[in-house]
N, C-alpha and C positions, 0 to 999 in steps of 0.2 A: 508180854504185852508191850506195846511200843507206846510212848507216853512224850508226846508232843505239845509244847507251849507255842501260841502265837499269839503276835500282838491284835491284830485283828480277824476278821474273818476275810479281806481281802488277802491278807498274807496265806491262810491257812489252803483257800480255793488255789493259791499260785503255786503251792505246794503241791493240791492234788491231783492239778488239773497246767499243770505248766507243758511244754516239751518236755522242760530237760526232769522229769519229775523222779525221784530216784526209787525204779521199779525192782531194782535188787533188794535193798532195805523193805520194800513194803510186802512183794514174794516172799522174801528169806522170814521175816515176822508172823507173813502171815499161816507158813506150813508149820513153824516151830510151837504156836500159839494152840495151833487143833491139833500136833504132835502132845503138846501137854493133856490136853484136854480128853484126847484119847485115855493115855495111859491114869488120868484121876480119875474116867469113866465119869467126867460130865456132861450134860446136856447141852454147855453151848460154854465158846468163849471171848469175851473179849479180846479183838485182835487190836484196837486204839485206844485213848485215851486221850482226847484233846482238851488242856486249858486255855485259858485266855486270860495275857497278864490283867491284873488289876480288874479283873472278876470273879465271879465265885461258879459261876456256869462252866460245864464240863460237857461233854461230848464224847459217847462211849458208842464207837463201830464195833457189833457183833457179828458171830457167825454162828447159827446153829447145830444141830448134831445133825439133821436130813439133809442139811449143806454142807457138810466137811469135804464129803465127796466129789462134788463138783467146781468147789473152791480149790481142792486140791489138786483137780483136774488143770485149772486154769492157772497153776502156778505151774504146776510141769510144762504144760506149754508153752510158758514165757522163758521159762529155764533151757527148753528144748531148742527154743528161737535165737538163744542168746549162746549155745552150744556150750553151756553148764552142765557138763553129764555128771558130775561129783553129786550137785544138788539135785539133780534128775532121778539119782541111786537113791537119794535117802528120803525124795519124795513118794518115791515107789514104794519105800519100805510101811510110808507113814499111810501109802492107800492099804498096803497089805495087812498090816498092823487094824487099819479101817474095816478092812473087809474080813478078818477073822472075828473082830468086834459083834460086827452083825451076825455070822453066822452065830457066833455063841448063844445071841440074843434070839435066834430064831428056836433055837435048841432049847432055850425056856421058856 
């Protein structure tokens, strides 16, 4: 889980929504995070954790288990675009890892 402090929520929006906003760290995060999720065999994981200095408010971006799939989808594409074939391999691993998941579960 990636776990992010910001001072405000103007910082945190320029963060996730800038140009230069950094799509490696939040891809790489987010296939590693339902790579976990997969192998603990849970229903969903948090892929953020946003604080905010000098509050007690938190901010938790999920992903569900019906979404891993297509999340996972949208990170190889970024990786493909960026011609990161290393993390392209081990995204592939983590749909196939996905998709033996499901048949398993069809099988019971």
């Amino acid at each position: 889980m990636l776990k992010l402090e910001f001072n405000s929520i103007e910082e945190m929006q320029e963060f996730f929504f800038k140009d230069e906003r950094d799509f490696e760290l939040i891809y790489t995060n987010t296939y590693q995070c339902i790579e976990e999720a997969i192998d603990n065999k849970e229903d969903s994981t948090i892929l953020v954790e946003i604080t905010f200095k000098n509050k007690r408010d938190k901010v938790h971006m999920e992903n569900k288990y019906e979404d891993f799939g297509h999340t996972l989808n949208t990170c190889l594409k970024y990786f493909e675009s960026t011609e990161d074939y290393d993390k392209c391999k081990e995204i592939s691993t983590v749909i196939e890892k996905l998709n033996k998941t499901k048949q398993c579960q069809k099988k019971n």
